[in-house]
C-alpha positions as CSV (number, residue, x, y, z in Angstrom):
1,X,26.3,47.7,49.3
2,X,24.8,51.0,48.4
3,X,25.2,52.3,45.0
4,X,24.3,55.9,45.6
5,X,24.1,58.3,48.5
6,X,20.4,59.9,49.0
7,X,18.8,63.2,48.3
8,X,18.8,62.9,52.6
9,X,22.2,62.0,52.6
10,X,23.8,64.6,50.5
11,X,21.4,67.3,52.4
12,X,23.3,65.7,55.8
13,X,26.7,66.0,54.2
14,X,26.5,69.5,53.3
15,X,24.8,70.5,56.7
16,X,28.2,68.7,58.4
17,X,30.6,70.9,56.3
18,X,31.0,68.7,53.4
19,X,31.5,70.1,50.2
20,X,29.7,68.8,46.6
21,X,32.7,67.8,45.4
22,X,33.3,65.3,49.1
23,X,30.2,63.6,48.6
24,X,30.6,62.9,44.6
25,X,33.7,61.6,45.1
26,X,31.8,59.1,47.6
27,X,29.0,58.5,45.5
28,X,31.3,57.8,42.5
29,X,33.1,55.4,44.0
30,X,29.5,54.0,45.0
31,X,28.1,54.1,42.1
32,X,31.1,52.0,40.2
33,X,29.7,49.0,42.4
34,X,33.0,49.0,44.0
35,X,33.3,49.4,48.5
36,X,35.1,52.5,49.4
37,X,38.9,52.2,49.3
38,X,39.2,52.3,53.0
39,X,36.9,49.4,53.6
40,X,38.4,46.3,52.4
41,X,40.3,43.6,53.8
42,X,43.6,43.9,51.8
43,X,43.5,47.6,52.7
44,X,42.8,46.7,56.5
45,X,45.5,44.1,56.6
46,X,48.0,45.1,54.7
47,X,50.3,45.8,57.1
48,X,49.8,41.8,58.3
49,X,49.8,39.7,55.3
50,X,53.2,38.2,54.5
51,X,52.5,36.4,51.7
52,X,52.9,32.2,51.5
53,X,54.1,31.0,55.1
54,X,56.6,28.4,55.3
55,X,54.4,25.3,57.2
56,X,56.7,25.9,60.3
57,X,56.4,29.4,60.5
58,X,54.8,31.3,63.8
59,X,52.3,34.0,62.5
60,X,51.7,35.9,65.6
61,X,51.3,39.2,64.2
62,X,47.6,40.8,63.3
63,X,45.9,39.3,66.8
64,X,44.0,36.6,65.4
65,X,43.3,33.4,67.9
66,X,44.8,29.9,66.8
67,X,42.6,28.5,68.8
68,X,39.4,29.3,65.8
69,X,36.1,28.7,66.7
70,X,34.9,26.8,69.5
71,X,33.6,23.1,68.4
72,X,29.7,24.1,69.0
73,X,30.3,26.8,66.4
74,X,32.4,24.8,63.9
75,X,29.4,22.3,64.2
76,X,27.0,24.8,63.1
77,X,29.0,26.4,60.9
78,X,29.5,22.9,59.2
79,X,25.5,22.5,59.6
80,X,24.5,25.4,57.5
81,X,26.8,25.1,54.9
82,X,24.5,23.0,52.6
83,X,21.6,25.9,53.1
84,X,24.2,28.1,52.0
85,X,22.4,28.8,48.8
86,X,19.9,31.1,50.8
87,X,20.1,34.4,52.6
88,X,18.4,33.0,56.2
89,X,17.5,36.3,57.4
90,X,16.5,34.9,60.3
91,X,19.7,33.4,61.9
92,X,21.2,36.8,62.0
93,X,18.2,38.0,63.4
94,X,18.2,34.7,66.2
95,X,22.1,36.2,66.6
96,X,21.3,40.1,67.3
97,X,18.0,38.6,69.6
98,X,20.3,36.3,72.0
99,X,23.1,38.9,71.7
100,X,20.6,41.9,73.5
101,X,19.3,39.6,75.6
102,X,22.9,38.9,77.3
103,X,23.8,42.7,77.0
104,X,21.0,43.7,78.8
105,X,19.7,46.1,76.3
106,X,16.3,46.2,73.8
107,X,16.5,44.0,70.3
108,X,16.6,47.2,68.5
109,X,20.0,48.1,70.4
110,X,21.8,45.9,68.4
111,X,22.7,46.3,64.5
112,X,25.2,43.0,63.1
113,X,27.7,42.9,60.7
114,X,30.3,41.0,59.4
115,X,32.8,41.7,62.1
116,X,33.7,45.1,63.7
117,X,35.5,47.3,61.2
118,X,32.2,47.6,59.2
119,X,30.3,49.7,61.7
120,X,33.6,51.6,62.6
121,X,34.1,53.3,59.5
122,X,29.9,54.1,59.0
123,X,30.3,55.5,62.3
124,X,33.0,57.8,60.6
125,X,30.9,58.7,57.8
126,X,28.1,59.3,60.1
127,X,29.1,61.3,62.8
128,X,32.4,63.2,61.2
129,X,33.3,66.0,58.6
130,X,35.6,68.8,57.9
131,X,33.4,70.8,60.8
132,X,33.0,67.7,62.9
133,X,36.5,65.9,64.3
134,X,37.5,62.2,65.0
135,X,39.3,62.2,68.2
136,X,41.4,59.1,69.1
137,X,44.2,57.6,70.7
138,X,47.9,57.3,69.1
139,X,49.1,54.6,69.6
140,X,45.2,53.2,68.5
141,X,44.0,51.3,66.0
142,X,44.3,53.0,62.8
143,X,41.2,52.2,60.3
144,X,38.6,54.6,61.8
145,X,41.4,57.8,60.7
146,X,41.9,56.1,57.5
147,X,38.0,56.8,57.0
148,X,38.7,60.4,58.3
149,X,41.2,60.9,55.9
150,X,39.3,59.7,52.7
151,X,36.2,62.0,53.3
152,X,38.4,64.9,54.6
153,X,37.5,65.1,58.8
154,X,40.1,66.3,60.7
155,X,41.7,63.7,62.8
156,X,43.1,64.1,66.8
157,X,45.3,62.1,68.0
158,X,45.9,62.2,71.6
159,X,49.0,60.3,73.2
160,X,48.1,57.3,75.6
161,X,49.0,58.6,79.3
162,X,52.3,57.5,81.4
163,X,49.7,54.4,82.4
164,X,48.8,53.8,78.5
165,X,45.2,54.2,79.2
166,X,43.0,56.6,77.0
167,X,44.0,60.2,78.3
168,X,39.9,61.1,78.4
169,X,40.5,64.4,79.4
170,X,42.8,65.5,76.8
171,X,40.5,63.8,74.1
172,X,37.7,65.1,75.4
173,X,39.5,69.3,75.6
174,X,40.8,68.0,71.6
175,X,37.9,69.5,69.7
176,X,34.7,71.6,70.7
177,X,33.3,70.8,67.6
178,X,34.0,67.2,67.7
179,X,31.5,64.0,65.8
180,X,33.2,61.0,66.9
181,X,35.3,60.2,69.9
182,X,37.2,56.7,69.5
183,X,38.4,54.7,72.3
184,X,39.3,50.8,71.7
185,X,39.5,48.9,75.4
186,X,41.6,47.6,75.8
187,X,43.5,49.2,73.8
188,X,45.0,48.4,70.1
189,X,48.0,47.7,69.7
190,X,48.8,48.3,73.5
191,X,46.2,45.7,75.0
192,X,45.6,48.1,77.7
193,X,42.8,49.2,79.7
194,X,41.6,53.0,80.4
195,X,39.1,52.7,83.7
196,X,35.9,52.7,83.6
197,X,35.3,55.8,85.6
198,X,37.5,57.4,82.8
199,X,35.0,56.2,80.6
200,X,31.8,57.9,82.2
201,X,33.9,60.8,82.9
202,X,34.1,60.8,78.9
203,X,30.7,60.3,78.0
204,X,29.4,63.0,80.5
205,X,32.2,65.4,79.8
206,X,32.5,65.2,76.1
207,X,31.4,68.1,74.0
208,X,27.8,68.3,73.3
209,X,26.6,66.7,69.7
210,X,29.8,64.2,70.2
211,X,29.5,60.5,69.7
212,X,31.6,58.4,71.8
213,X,32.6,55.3,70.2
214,X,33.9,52.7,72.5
215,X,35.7,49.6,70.8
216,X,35.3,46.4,73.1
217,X,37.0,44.1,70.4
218,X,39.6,43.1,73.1
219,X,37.0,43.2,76.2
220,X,36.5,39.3,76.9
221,X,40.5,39.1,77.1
222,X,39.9,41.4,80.5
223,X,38.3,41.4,83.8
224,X,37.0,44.6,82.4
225,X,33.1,45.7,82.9
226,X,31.7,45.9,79.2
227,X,29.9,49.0,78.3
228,X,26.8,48.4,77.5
229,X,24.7,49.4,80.4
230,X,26.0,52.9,78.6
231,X,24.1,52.3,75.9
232,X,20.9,50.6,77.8
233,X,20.8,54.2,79.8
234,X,20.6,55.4,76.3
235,X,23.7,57.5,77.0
236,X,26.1,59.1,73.2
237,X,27.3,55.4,73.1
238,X,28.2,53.4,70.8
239,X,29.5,50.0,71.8
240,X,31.4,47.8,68.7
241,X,31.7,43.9,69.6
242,X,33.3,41.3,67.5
243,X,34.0,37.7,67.5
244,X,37.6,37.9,65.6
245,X,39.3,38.0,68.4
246,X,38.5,35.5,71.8
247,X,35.7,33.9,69.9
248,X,38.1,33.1,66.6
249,X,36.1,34.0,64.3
250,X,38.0,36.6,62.1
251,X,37.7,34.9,59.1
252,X,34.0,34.1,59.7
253,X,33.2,37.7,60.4
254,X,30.9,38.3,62.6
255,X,30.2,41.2,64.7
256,X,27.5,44.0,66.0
257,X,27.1,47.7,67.1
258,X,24.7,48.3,70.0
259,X,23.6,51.6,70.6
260,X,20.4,53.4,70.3
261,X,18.2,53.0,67.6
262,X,18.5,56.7,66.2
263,X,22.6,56.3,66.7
264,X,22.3,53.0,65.0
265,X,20.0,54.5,62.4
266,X,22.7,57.0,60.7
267,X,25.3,54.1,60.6
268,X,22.8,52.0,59.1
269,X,22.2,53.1,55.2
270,X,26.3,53.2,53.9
271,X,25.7,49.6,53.5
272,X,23.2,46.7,53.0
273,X,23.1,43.3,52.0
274,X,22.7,40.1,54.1
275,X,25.1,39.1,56.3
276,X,27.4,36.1,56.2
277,X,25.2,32.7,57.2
278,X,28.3,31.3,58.5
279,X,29.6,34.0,60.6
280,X,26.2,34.4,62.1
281,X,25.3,31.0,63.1
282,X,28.9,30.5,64.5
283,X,28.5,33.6,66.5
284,X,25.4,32.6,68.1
285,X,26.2,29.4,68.7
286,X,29.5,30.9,70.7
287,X,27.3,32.9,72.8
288,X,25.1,29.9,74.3
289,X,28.6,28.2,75.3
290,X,28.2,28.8,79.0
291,X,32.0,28.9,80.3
292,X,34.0,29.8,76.5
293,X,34.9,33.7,77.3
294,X,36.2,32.7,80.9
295,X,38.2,29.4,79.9
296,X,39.8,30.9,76.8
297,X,40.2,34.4,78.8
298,X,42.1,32.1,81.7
299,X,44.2,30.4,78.7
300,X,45.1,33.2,77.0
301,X,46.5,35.0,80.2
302,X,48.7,32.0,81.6
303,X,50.3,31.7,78.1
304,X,50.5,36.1,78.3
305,X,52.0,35.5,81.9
306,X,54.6,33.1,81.1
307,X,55.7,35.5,78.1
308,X,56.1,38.4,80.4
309,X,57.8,36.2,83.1
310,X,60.5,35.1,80.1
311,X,61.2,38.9,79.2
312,X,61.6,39.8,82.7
313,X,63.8,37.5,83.0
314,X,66.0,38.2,79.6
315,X,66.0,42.3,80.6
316,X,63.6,43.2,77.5
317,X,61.0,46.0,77.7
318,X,57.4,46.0,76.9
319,X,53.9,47.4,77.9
320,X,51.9,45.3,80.5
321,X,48.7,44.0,78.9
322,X,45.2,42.9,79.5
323,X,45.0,41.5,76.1
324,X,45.8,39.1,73.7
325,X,48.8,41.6,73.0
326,X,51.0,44.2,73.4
327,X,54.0,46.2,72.7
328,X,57.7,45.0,72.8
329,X,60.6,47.7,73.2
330,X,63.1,46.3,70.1
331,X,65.9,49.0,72.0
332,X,66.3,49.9,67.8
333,X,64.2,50.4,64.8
334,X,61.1,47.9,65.5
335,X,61.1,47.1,61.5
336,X,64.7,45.8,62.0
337,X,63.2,43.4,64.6
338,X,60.4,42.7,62.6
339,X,63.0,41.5,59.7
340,X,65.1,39.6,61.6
341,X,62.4,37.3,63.5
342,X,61.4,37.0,60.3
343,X,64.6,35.1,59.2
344,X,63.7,32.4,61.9
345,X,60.2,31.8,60.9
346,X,58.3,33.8,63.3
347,X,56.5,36.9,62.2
348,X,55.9,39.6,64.7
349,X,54.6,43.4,63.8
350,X,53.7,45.9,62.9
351,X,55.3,49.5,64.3
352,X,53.0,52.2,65.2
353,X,54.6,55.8,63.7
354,X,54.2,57.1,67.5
355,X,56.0,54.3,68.8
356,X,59.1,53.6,66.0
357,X,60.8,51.2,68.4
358,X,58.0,48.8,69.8
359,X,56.3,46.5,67.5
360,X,53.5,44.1,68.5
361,X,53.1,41.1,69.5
362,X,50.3,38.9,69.3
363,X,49.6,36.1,72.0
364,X,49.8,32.7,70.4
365,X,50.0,28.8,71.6
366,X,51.8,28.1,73.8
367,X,54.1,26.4,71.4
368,X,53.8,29.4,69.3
369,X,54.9,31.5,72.3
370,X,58.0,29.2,73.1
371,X,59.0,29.3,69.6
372,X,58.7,33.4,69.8
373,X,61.0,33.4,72.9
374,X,63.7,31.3,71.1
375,X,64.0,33.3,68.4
376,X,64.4,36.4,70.4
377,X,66.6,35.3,72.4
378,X,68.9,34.5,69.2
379,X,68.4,37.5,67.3
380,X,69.5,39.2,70.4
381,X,72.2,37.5,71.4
């Protein structure tokens, strides 16, 4: 945690259009020890937490995985727990080390942290300003504007196209002058995919000085080519990955940004400290499982299947996914939906503003999943 922003800090704030008054307002929150208001889990999750849970209850709403980590990283989670007394440097080091190495980029491509939302919001404070735009998606995962909003950058948000994917061209027409161009694939909360040829058109197209910022949280749930030979061509990239999600990790946290060292380099001093030793042993032990991403990627879309197959079949709407999950049409008010599920012990949500009549659904068991339809099909009937 930093405590104060830098003589070279402040001199980069007012060169991006910040005023004094901006970056005191930062560096008093700083300096009271506290994180900034935007950057904290109760803030990030509010939306998701619903309180004490009835032990029947199906919590299928903020796209965690039931299934938690895999047993080789439970085991060395369990392992380290008795060294937890020390910082062990090192392991996150090991992490970032075998992490490159599979990426096919250089060690000093990849800066961890404890999960993804971390590096999402420095990239904010990096690259954005009141001269220097974030430009993102609506529907899209909402923290990075939150960021925007608290240090007074201008936010875009560009509708998804008929297909749901990322409209590139708009976002990249959005702003001249934009810092920070934000694209989660697949997509939050849609769980769908914008091509990858969209996604060099981006990078080459955008405007000049722009840092695209593409969000692979959801990527192992896909077929999808990661992004990362982006970064290794030492392309305006910034690639987020996080083991929340496939890997079940999201209250480990555990996570990294790979880019180039001089991207990686302005993100890096709004925060210090060492990293959880639990989150960082259980990541890397995840990586070395040989066949975890495709098994659990195979699992997730049978059970995703059979949903869509059930609402197919029962006439509801929603938004084809390549994700663990995606959009349901309520036909009405998503948050009367959202209530009424709730009244059977199975808690769906939230509702994007663009989008006041789909809600979200997260992929769960497969028990999980046939508890979901039940419910549905009552409420409804």
């Amino acid at each position: 945690m930093i405590t104060r922003l830098t003589d070279e800090q402040k001199a980069d704030f007012l060169k991006r259009g910040f005023t004094r008054r901006a970056f005191s307002k930062i560096s008093s929150v700083l300096a009271a020890g506290a994180t900034l208001p935007f950057y904290n889990e109760a803030a990030l999750a509010q939306l998701s937490m619903i309180g004490p849970l009835p032990p029947d209850a199906v919590k299928i709403n903020a796209n965690e995985n039931p299934l938690g980590p895999c047993p080789e990283a439970a085991q060395a989670i369990y392992n380290v727990i008795q060294k937890g007394g020390r910082y062990w440097y090192e392991e996150t080091f090991n992490f970032a080390r075998t992490l490159a190495e599979q990426e096919g980029v250089k060690p000093d491509y990849v800066l961890p942290f404890a999960g993804s939302s971390d590096p999402l919001h420095r990239a904010v404070l990096a690259f954005t300003s009141p001269s220097k735009s974030l430009v993102m998606a609506d529907p899209g995962y909402e923290a990075g504007s939150r960021a925007a909003d608290f240090i007074g950058s201008k936010v875009h948000k560009i509708p998804l196209r008929k297909d749901y994917a990322h409209d590139v061209k708009a976002m990249a027409e959005a702003d001249p002058d934009a810092g920070l161009i934000y694209v989660c694939n697949p997509n939050n909360p849609t769980g769908t995919l914008t091509p990858r040829s969209d996604l060099e058109w981006l990078v080459a197209n955008k405007p000049k000085g722009a840092v695209v910022l593409i969000d692979e949280a959801y990527i192992h749930f896909s077929e999808a080519p990661y992004c990362t030979d982006l970064v290794a061509a030492d392309k305006d990239v910034i690639v987020l990955r996080t083991f929340s999600k496939l890997y079940g990790m999201a209250g480990l946290r555990a996570g990294a940004a790979i880019a180039r060292p001089d991207l990686l380099a302005k993100i890096r001093p709004y925060g210090a400290g060492a990293l959880p030793v639990t989150g960082m042993v259980g990541a890397h032990a995840s990586l070395k499982v040989k066949n975890l991403v495709a098994e659990r990627r195979k699992l997730n879309r049978q059970i995703r299947s059979e949903v869509f197959e059930f609402l197919e079949k029962h006439n509801f709407s929603y938004v084809p996914s390549e994700s663990n999950c995606f959009m349901l049409d309520a036909k009405r008010p998503a948050a009367e939906l959202i209530k009424l599920m709730a009244q059977e012990k199975v808690f769906i949500g939230r509702v994007w503003p663009a989008w006041p009549q789909h809600t979200r659904i997260t992929v769960g068991t497969a028990e999980e999943m046939e508890k979901f339809k039940r419910a549905l099909l009552k409420v409804y009937a």
